[in-house]
N, C-alpha and C positions, 0 to 999 in steps of 0.2 A: 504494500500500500504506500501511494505517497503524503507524504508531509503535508497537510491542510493547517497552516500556521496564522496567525496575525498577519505578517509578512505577506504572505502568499495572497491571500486576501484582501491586502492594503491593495499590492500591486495588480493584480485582475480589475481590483475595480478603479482603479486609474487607467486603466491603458481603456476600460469599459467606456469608459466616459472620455477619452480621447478618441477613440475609433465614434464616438457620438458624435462630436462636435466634426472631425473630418466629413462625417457623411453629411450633414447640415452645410457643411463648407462647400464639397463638393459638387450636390445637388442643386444649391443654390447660384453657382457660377457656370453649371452646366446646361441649369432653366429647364430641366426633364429629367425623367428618373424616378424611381422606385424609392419613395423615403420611408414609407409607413413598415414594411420584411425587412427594413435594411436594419434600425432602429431595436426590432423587435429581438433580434437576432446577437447583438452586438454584447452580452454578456455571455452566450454561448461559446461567441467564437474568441470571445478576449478570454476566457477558460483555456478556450484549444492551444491558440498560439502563444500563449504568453503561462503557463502552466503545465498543460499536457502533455504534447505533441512533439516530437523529436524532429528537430529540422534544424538543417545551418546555412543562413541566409546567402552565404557566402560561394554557397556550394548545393546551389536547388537543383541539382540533379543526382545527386548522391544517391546511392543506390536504394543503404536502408533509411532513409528518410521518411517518416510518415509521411501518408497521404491526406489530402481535406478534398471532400468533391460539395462546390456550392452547388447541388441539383437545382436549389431553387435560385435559378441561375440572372433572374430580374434585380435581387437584392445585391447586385456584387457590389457599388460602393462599400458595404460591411468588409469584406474581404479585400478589397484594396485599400481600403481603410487600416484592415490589420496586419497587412503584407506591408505596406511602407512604414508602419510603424515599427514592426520585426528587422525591417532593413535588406529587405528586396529588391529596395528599389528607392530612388530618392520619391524624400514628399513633393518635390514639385512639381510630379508626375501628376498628381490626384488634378493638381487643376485643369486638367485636360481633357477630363474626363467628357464621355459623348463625342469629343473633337477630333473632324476629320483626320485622319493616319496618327492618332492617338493610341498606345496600347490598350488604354481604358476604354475599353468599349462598352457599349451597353448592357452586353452580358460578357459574360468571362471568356476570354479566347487565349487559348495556351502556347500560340504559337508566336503571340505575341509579347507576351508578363511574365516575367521569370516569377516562379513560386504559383502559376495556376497551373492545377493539376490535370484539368479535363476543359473541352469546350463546353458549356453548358446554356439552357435553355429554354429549350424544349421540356418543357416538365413530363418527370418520369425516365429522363433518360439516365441523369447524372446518379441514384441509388443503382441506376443497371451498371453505368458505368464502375462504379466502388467496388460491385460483387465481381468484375471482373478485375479487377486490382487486389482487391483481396483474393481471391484464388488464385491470381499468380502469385503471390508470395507464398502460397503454400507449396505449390509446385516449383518453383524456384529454391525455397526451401531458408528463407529471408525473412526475419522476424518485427520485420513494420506493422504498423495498424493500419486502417483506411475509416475515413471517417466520412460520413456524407450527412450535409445540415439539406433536411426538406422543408419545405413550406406543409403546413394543414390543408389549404386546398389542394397542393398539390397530389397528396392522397387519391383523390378522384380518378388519377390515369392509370387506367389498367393493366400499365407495362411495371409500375411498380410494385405491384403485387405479384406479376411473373420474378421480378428480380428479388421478392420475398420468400416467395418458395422454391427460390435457386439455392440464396444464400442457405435460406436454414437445411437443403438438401445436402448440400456440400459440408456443412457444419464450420459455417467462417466462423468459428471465434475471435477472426483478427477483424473483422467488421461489428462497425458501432455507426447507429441510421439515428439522427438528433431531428425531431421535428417540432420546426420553431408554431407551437400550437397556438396559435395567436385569434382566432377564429372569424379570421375577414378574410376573402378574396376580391376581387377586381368589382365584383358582382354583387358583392353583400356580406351576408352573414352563410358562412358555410353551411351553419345545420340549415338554412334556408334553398342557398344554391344548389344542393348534392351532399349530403351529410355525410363523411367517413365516420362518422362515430358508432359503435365505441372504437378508438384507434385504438386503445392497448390490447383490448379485446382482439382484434382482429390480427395483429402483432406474435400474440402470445398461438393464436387459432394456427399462425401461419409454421409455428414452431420455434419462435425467437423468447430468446432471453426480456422481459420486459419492464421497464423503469419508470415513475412519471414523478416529475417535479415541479419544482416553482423554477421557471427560469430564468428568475432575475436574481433567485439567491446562490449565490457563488458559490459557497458552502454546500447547496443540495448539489448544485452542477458537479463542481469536485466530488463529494465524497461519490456519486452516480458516475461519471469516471472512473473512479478506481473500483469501484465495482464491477464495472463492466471489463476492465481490463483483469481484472480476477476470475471472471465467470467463463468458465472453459465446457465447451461442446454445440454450443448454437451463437448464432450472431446476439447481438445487444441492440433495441432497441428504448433511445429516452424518450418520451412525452414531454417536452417540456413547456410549460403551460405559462405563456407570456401575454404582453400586451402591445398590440398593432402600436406604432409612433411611441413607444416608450422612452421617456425622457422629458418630451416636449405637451406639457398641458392640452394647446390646443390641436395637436396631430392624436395623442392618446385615442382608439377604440375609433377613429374615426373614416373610415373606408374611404372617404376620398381623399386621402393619403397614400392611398395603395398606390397608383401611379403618379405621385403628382409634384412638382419641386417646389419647395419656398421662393418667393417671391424677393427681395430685397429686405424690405420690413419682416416680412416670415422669418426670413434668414438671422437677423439681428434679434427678433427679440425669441427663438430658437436657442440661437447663443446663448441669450443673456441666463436664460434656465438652465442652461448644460454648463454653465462654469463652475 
């Protein structure tokens, strides 16, 4: 098990609330973009990179290096947010983001951003993608993890249920599937749009190890990590049960958030909440 300290703690939730304010920075200079998954998402992944996950920024191609797959591939400002903070890449990259022959594109593309793992997008591809990353490492015989953060709507596409009862057939115990449960899509309210619920229910139905938390608390995130990285014979499955626009008062729970950038004033007084 690892160390869940003060320390550890202090620091997640700073890099948490700097990968916050990047995405408000960047969204808003980029005038479009995904602010509301991006937000929701951002103590999951400042858990992964800045706690978790094994990687040397120096050297993103390294063989045993964990994996991160953003399947819910709208939110990447989160993920480029956490990648220039980790040191992938300088930050003066984020302001580019959206802009033409910019690496930051509107969804993640790996052949462009040193430290993206997969292209992502298309929701439901990027969990397929992980269960084939995780299986190669077991055939290769390389003791990395693979991690893949979904969206709750995302749930709906029927390919990632095929890549659920791949993984649990194969018995990845080196995959761990985080779905930021936030209960909005583009569209509404999930249980309205197309319900996936129960998710952990259908999770555990499908033969996966299963977790659900709060995931804005660090502490559940951590210690659901090392649990997951302790539980041997089926994949790992977290719930993690958050809030769309977290952070910012007026984006909180509010669906047209889901696509939509601050404004100049949105942007400042965004800010002014996240410092």
């Amino acid at each position: 098990m690892r160390r869940i300290g003060e320390e550890e703690l202090v620091l997640t939730s700073e890099k948490a609330g700097i990968i916050r304010r990047e995405i408000i920075k960047m969204l808003g200079e980029a005038g479009s973009g995904h602010t509301g998954g991006s937000l929701s998402a951002a103590d999951l992944v400042a858990c992964l990179y800045f706690w978790e996950m094994k990687l040397d920024p120096k050297k993103p191609d390294w063989e045993d290096r964990d994996r991160f797959v953003l399947s819910k591939g709208h939110a990447a400002p989160v993920l480029y947010a956490a990648l220039a903070e980790k040191g992938f890449f300088p930050r003066e990259y984020l302001k580019t983001l959206r802009k033409l022959g910019s690496p930051l594109q509107g969804h993640p593309d790996m052949r462009k951003l040193a430290g993206v793992e997969a292209c992502t997008g298309s929701l439901g591809q990027g969990i397929s993608w992980a269960v084939g990353m995780a299986l190669a490492a077991r055939i290769d015989q390389r003791d990395y993890r693979v991690y893949a953060l979904l969206g709750d709507g995302e749930l709906e596409e029927g390919m990632v249920w095929e890549a659920a009862m791949a993984a649990a057939h194969y018995r990845l115990d080196n995959l761990l599937a985080l779905v930021d449960n936030n209960g909005l899509q583009i569209d509404g309210k999930i249980a309205e749009v197309m319900s996936p619920e129960p998710i952990a229910d259908k999770f555990v139905a499908f033969g996966w190890n299963t977790l659900e938390i709060d995931g804005h608390d660090h502490r559940q995130i951590m210690e659901a990590l090392n649990s997951a990285r302790s539980f041997k014979g089926s994949p790992t499955a977290i719930i993690a049960h958050t809030t769309k626009g977290k952070g910012c008062s007026f984006m909180e729970n509010r669906v047209e958030w889901h696509g939509t950038a601050p404004n100049r004033e949105e942007m400042e007084k965004a800010l002014a909440e996240l410092a």
